[in-house]
C-alpha positions in Angstrom: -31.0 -144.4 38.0 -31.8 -142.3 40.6 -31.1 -139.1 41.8 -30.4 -137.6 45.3 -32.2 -134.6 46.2 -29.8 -131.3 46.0 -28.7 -127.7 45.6 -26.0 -126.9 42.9 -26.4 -123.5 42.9 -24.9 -123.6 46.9 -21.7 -125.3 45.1 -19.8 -125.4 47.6 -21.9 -126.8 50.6 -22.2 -130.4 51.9 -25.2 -131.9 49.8 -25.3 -134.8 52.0 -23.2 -136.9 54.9 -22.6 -140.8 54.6 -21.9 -143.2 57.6 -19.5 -146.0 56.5 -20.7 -148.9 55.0 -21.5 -151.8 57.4 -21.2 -149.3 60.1 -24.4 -150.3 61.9 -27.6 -148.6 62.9 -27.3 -145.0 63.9 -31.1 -144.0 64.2 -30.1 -143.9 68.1 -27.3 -141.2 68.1 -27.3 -138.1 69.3 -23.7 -137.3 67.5 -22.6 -136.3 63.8 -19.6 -138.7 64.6 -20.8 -141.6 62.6 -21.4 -139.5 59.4 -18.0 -138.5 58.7 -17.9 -141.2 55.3 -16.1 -139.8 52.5 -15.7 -141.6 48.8 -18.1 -141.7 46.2 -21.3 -143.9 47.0 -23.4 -145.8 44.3 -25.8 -148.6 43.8 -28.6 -150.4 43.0 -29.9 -150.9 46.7 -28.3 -147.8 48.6 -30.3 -147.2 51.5 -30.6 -143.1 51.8 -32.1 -141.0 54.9 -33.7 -138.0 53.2 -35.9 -136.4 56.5 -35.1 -136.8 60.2 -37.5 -135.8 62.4 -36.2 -135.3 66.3 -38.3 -135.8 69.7 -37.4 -133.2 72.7 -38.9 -133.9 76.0 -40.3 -130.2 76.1 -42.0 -130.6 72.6 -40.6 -128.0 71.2 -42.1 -126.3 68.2 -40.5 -126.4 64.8 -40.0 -123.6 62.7 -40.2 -123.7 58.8 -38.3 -121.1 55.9 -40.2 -120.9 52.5 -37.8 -120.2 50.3 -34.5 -120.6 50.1 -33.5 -117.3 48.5 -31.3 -118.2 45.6 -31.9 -116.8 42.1 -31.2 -119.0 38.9 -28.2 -117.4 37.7 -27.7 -119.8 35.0 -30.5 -118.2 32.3 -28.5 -115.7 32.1 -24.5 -117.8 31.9 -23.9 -114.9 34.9 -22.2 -117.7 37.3 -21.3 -115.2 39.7 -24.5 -115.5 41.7 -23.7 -119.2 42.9 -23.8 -118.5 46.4 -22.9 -121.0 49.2 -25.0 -120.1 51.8 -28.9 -119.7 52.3 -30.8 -117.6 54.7 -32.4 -120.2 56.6 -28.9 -121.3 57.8 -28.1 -118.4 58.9 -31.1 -117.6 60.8 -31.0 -121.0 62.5 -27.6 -120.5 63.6 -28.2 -117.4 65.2 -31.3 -119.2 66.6 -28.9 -121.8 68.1 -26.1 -119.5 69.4 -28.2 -117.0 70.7 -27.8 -115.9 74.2 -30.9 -114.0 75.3 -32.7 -117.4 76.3 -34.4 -118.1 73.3 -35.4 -121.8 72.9 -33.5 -123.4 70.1 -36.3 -124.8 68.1 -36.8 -127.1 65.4 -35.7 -125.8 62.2 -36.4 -127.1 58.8 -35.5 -125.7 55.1 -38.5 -126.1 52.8 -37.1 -124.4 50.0 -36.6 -125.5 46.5 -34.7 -124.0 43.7 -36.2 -121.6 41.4 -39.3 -122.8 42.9 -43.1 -120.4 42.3 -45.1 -119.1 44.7 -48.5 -120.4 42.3 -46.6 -121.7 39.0 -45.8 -125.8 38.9 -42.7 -127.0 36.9 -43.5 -130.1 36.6 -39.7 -132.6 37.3 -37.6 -130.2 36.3 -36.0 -127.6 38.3 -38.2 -126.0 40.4 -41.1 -128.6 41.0 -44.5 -128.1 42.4 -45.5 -124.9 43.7 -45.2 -123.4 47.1 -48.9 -123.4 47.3 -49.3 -127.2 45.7 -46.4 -128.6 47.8 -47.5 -126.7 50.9 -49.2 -129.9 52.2 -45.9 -132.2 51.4 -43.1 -129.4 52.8 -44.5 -127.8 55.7 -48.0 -129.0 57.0 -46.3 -132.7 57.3 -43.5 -130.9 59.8 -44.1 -132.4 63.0 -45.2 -129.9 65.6 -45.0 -126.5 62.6 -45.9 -123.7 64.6 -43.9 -120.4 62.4 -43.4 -120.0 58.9 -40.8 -117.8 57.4 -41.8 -117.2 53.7 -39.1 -115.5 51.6 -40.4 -116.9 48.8 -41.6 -114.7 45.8 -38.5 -113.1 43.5 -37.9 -116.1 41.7 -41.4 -115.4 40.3 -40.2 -111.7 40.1 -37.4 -112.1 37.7 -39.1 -115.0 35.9 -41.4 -112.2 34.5 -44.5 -113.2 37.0 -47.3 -110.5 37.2 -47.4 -109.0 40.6 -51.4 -109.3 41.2 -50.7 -113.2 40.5 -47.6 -113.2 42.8 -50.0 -111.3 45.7 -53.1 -113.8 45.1 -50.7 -117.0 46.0 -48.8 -115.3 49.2 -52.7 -114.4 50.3 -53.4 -118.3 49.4 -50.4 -119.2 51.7 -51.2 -117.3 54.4 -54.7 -118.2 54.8 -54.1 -121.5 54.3 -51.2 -121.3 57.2 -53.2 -119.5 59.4 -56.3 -121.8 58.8 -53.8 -124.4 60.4 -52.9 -122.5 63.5 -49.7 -121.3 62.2 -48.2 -118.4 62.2 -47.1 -116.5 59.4 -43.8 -113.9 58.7 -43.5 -112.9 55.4 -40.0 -111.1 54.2 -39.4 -108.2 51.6 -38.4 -109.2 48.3 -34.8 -107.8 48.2 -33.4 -105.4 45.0 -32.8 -106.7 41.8 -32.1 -103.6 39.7 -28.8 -104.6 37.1 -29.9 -107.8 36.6 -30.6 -108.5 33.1 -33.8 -109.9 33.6 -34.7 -106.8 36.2 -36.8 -104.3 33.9 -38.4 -101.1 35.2 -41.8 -103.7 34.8 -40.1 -106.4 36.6 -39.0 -104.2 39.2 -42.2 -102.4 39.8 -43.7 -106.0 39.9 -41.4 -106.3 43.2 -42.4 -103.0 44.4 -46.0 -103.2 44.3 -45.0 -107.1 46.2 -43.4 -105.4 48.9 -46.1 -102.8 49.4 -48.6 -106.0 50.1 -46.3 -107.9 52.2 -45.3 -104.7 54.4 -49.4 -104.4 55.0 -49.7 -108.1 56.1 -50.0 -107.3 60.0 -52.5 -109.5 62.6 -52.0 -109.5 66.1 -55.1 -111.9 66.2 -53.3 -115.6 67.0 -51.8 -117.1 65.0 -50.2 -113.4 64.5 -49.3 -112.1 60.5 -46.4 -109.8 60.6 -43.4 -109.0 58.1 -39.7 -108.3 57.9 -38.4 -105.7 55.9 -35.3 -107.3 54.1 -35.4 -104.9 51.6 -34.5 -101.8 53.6 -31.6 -103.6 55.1 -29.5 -104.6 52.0 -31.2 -101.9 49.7 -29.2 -98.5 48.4 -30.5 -95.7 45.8 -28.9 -96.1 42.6 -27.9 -93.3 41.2 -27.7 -94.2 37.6 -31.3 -95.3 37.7 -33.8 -92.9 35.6 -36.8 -93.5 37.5 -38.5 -91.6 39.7 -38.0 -92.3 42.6 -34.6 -94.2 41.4 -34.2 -97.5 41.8 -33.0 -99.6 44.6 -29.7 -102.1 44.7 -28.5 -104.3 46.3 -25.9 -102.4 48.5 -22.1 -103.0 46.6 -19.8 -101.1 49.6 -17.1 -102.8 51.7 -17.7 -105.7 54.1 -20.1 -106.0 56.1 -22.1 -104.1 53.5 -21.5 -106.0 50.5 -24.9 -107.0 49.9 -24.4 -107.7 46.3 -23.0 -111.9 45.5 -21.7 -110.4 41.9 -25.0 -110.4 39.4 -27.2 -108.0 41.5 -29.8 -110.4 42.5 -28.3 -113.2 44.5 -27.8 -112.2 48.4 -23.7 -112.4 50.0 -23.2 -114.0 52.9 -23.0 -111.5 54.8 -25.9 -110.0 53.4 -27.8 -113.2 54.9 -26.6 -112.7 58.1 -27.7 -109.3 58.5 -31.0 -109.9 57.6 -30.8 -112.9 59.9 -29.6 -110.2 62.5 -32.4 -108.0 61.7 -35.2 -111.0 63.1 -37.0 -110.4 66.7 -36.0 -113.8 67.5 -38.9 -113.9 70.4 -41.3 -113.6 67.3 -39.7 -116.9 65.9 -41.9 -119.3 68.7 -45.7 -119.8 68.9 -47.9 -117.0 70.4 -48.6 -117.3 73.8 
């Protein structure tokens, strides 16, 4: 038996779309129209599209999100992390509907679940490595010119030292850079509450965040960084540290940051941070 590639911690997303059967060849279209089949669809010989790669006549560049952002709430039976949305959605669609004359360019998701920056997990969940897979999930993208990593908490939370977490995002980026491509690394947002968030674990993302914010290059392909944490972040004012600890912010829409188990990002805590990206930095250096 075999299984299709997908994301059950998004639960409620579409985890694939199905043209009906006998319904011809549809490498051609430029419409979703034909993949509207519903049922359940099984077999010995099912023939399954897993990549689709897409030729403009302006060869425009693609971009690539490391990560995918989603925390494994399920170690801890806290369900209410499952979150239905990811960044890299969001951040394409503003891509897509933006109106300041940005080129739409390709966009492709090269995030696993609860996958490590420098940490294989062999077939079950989680996989290869960002760094071992690098070759397979980005490199192969036809015309990769921009990575997005937001890759790193799962290794946070998972108890990963720090140091080790700051020698495989330095791997990445040279290796990116080696390549031509240019690199934007994101904050690791707030995990203070969550049971697997000690004062250790959290000062593991601190010192993280205190590399990535001193990743800058202005030499092509340019090295810069987002600040996620800043936008979703608030003091906590229980915390006993000093300085007290961050959170993910808990107030009234728009600002409820916090999915429910104080790790896993809301939706609308996605789409600020997608908000919060210089789209012009998004496309190759000139």
């Amino acid at each position: 038996m075999n299984y299709l590639v997908m994301h059950p911690w998004a639960a409620t997303d579409t985890l694939s779309y199905v043209s009906a059967a006998g319904s011809g060849d549809h490498t051609a279209d430029t419409a979703d129209t034909a993949f509207k089949g519903t049922g359940t669809t099984s077999g010995r010989f099912s023939d399954i599209l897993t990549e689709l790669d897409v030729t403009t006549s302006d060869h425009r560049p693609t971009v690539s999100v490391l990560g995918d952002g989603l925390i494994n709430s399920r170690t801890t039976g806290n369900t209410a992390g499952y979150n239905t949305s990811r960044f890299n959605q969001w951040l394409a669609y503003r891509l897509r509907t933006n109106t300041d004359g940005i080129p739409n360019y390709g966009f492709v998701a090269s995030g696993i679940e609860n996958n490590y920056l420098g940490t294989d997990q062999g077939a079950g969940a989680g996989g290869r490595a960002a760094v071992t897979r690098l070759d397979r999930d980005v490199l192969s993208i036809p015309n990769i010119r921009t990575v997005v990593v937001t890759q790193g908490l799962e290794d946070i939370v998972a108890g990963h030292d720090d140091v080790d977490i700051d020698n495989a995002l330095g791997l990445l980026r040279d290796q990116l850079k080696g390549w031509g491509i240019k690199v934007i690394f994101t904050t690791l947002t707030p995990c203070d509450g969550h049971s697997a968030c000690t004062a250790t674990v959290d000062q593991n993302r601190i010192n993280t965040n205190t590399w990535i914010t001193d990743q800058f290059d202005l030499t092509s392909p340019t090295l810069s960084s987002m600040d996620a944490e800043a936008i979703v972040s608030v003091t906590d004012p229980t915390s006993t540290t000093d300085p007290q600890a961050l959170k993910l912010s808990s107030d009234t829409a728009p600002a409820d940051f916090d999915s429910g188990d104080h790790v896993n990002l809301s939706q609308d805590a996605y789409t600020t941070i997608s908000n919060a990206y210089d789209l012009t930095a998004l496309g190759p250096d000139m």
